[in-house]
N, C-alpha and C positions, 0 to 999 in steps of 0.2 A: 851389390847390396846397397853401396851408399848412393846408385843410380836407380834403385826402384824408392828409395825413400825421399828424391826432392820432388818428384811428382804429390805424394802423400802432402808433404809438410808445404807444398805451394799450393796444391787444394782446400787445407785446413787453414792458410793465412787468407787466402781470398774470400772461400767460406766465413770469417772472422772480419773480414774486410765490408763484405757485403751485409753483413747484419748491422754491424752497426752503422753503417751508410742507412740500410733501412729505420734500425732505433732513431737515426739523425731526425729524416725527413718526417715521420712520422710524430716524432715531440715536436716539430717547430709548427708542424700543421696543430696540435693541441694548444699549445702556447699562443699562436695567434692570435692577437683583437682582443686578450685579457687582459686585467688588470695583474699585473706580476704582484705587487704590495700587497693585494686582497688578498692574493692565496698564500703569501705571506703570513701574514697576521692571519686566517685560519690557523695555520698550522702553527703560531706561539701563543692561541687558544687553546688547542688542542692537550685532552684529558690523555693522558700518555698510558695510565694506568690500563684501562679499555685498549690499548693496543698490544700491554702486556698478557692479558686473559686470550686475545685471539692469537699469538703466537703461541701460547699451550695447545692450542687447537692446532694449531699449524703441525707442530711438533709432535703431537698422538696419532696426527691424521699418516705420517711418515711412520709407526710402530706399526697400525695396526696393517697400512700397506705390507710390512713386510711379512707379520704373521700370515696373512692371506697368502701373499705369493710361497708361502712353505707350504700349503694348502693345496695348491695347483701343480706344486712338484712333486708334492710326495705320491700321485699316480702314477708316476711311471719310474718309482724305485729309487727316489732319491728323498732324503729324509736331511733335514738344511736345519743348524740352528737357526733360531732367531736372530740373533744378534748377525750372526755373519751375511743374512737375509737384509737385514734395517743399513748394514755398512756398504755393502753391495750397492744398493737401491739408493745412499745417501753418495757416494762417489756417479755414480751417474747423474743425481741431480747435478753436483758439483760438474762435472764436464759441460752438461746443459748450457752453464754460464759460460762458456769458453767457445763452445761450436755446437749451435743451435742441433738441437736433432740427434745429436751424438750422443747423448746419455744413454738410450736402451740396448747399443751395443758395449758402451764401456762399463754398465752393468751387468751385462753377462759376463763379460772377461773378466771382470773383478771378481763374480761368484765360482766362477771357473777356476781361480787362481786359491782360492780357500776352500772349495767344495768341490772342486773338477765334475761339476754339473756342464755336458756337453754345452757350447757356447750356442749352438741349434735351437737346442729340446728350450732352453731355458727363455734364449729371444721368442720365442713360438707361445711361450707363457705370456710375454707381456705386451705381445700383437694385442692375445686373449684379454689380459687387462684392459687395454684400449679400449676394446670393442664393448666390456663390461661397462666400464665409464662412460662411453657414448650413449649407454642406454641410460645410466645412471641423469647425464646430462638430460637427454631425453625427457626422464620423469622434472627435472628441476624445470625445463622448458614449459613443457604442457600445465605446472602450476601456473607456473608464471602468464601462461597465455591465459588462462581461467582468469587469474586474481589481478592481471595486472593489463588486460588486450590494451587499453588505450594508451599506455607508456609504450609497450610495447611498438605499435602505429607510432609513436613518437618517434622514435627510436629509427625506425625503418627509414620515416622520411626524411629525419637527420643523416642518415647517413649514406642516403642513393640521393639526396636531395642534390642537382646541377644547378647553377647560374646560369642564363642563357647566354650571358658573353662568353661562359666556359670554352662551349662550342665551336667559336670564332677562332679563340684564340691557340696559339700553336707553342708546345711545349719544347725547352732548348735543345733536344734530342733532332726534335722536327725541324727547328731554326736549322741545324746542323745541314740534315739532308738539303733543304734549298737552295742552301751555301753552296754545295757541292753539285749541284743540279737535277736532283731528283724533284721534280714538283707533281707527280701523281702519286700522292700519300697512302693513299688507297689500295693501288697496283702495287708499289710497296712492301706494306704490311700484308698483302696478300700472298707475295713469291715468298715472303719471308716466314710466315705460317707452313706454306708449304715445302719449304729449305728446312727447315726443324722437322717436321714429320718426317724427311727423307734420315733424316740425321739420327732420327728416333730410332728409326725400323731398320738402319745399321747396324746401330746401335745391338741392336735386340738381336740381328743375325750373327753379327759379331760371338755374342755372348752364347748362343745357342752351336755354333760350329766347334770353339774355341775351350768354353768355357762348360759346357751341356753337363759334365760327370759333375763338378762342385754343388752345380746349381742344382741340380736335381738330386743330389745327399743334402743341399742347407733343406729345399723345403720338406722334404723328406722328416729333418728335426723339424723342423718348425711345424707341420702338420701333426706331430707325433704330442707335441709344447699346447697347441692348440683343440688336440680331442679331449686333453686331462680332465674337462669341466667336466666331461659327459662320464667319469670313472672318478668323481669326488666322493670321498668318503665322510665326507661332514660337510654334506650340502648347507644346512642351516647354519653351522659358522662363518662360513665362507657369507651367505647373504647378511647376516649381522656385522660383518664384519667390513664386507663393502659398503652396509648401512652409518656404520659407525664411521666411513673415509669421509662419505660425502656428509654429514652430519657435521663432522670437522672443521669442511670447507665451508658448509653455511655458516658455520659462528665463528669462523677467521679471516671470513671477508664480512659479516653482517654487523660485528660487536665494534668494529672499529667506526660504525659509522657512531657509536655512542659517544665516540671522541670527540666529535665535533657538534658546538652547540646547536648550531640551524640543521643538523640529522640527527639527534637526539630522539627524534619521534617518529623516526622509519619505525613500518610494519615489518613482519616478520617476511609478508607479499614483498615489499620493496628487497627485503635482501634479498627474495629468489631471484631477481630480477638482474641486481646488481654483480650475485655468483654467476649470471649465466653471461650474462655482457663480459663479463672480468676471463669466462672463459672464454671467448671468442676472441677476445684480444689478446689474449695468449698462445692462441694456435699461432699465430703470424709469427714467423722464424727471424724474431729481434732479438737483438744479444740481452737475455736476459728477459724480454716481453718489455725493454724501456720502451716510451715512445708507441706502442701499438696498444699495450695498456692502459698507459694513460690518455690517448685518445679515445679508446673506446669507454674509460668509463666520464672524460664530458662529455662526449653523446649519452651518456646511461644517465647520469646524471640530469644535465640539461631536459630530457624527455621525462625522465620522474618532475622535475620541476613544472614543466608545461601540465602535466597531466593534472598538477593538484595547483593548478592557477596560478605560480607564481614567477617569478622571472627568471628566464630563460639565460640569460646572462650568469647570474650569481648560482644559476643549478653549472654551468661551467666551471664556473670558478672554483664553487665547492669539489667536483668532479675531481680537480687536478690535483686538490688540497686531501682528499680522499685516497688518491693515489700514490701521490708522494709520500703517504703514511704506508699504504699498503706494500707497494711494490719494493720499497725501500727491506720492509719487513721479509717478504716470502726471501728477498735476496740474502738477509741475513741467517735466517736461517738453512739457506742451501750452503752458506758460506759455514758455516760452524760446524753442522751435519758432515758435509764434504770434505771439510778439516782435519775431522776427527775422524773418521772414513780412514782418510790413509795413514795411519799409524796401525789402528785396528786389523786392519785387511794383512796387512804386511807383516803384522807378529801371527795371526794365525791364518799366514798363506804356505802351500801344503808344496812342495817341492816334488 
């Protein structure tokens, strides 16, 4: 037993290792060629109150996710408090910050552990959330290209935009290889694409000779987790109710820019804009979204500045002074949410 669990717990420190290697690399490239003082003094300008109204947001936006997901269970015979729904959902966020990506299985097991909702059927539910979102993203997108194309164009070419010395130049991994005498880079990266594909499709024979009976009962639930939509019995809550998540998220990322004097007089366009940026910096599996967040929004920032004329520079600065209010926030309250999670879970976990 205690030799199948140092593989796990050396998987989960490396996993833990590499993200924040990645938050690392990722905040130092945002930080960059700014002025540190400026976004300083943004942020001991900054109206604080306006960042208390969008944490209420933040914090509804997590109730009403969990009513919904009772919504998507109760097709197929499980019938879930609320509350044990909101602690569940709030202990996954919480793992999130510890080992990127690991929240929607330690949400299952958590809801398993109070509701004994198969750990399957219930992950298969919040595949189905995912993809719900995605669409949701979707519509926030397709505003945003309507109300906003030229930041958007902005945005694109901050952020594929190359140096031509880029080109030239050869990154310490590469220094490494020449050290050692590889000098066709090319032929390289090539056997090595194809060394991972062989490794892959091992991989996958492994799983399929070895493994074939688990894996075909998980997706088994998780197909079962994922028809629930097409057998809702309150269709029109469920869409009010994903109405009212993303609703949450526009004014828990749009009202803090009220904090800050020079955003003050964002359009309601600039928040779609800012929500959708804020999310794509969040997919990147950084401990916590530091570092990939806040680069993505001085790019988001930066390119709203260019778009309405004014300097490029200070739409950065503001970007990171923007961030460091936001990000700081979502974290806090995954922290308090997740806190309280496990007291809750654990007096009404069902033995």
């Amino acid at each position: 037993m205690l030799e199948e669990k140092k593989p796990t717990v050396l998987k989960n420190v490396l996993t833990v290792l590499i993200s924040i290697a990645i938050a690392v690399v990722f905040l130092w490239v945002a930080l960059r060629g700014l002025d540190i003082d400026k976004i300083k003094n943004s942020l001991q300008k900054a109206n604080y109150l306006w960042v208390l109204f969008a944490g209420i947001f933040g914090v509804s936006a997590y109730v009403f996710r969990a009513v919904r997901w009772n919504l998507l269970l109760e097709p197929m015979g499980y019938k879930i408090s609320n509350s044990n729904s909101l602690w569940s959902l709030s202990f996954g966020y919480l793992m999130n910050l510890t080992i990127p990506r690991s929240g929607e299985v330690a949400r299952s097991t958590a809801l398993y552990g109070v509701e004994k909702v198969p750990v399957d059927k219930s992950f298969g539910t919040i595949i189905l959330e995912r993809v719900v979102d995605l669409v949701c993203m979707g519509i926030f997108a397709l505003l945003t290209l309507v109300f906003k194309y030229d930041t958007l164009l902005s945005f694109y070419k901050l952020a594929t935009q190359q140096k031509p010395d880029d080109k030239k130049e050869l990154n310490w991994f590469e220094q490494q290889l020449l050290k050692i005498g590889i000098t066709d880079l090319e032929q390289f990266y090539f056997f090595l694409k194809i060394s991972i594909g062989i490794l892959i499709i091992l991989a996958l024979i492994y799983l399929f000779i070895y493994k074939k009976d688990k894996l075909i009962g998980f997706a088994k639930g998780v197909f079962e987790g994922l028809k629930s939509i097409f057998k809702l019995r309150q269709k029109g809550k469920f869409i009010l109710l994903t109405a009212g998540i993303w609703i949450c998220y526009f004014f828990a990322s749009y009202l803090v820019c009220f904090s800050l004097p020079e955003t003050s007089n964002f359009t309601p366009a600039d928040g779609c804009f800012i929500l959708v940026v804020g999310t794509l910096g969040m997919i990147i599996p950084a401990s916590g979204g530091i570092g990939a967040f806040n680069l993505a929004m001085k790019f988001g920032f930066t390119a709203l500045f260019i778009s309405m004329g004014k300097d490029a520079i200070e739409g950065g600065e503001l970007g990171l002074a923007y961030s460091f209010i936001t990000l700081p926030l979502q974290i806090l309250i995954m922290l308090v949410m997740g806190l309280i999670s496990i007291p809750m879970l654990a007096k009404n976990r069902k033995i």
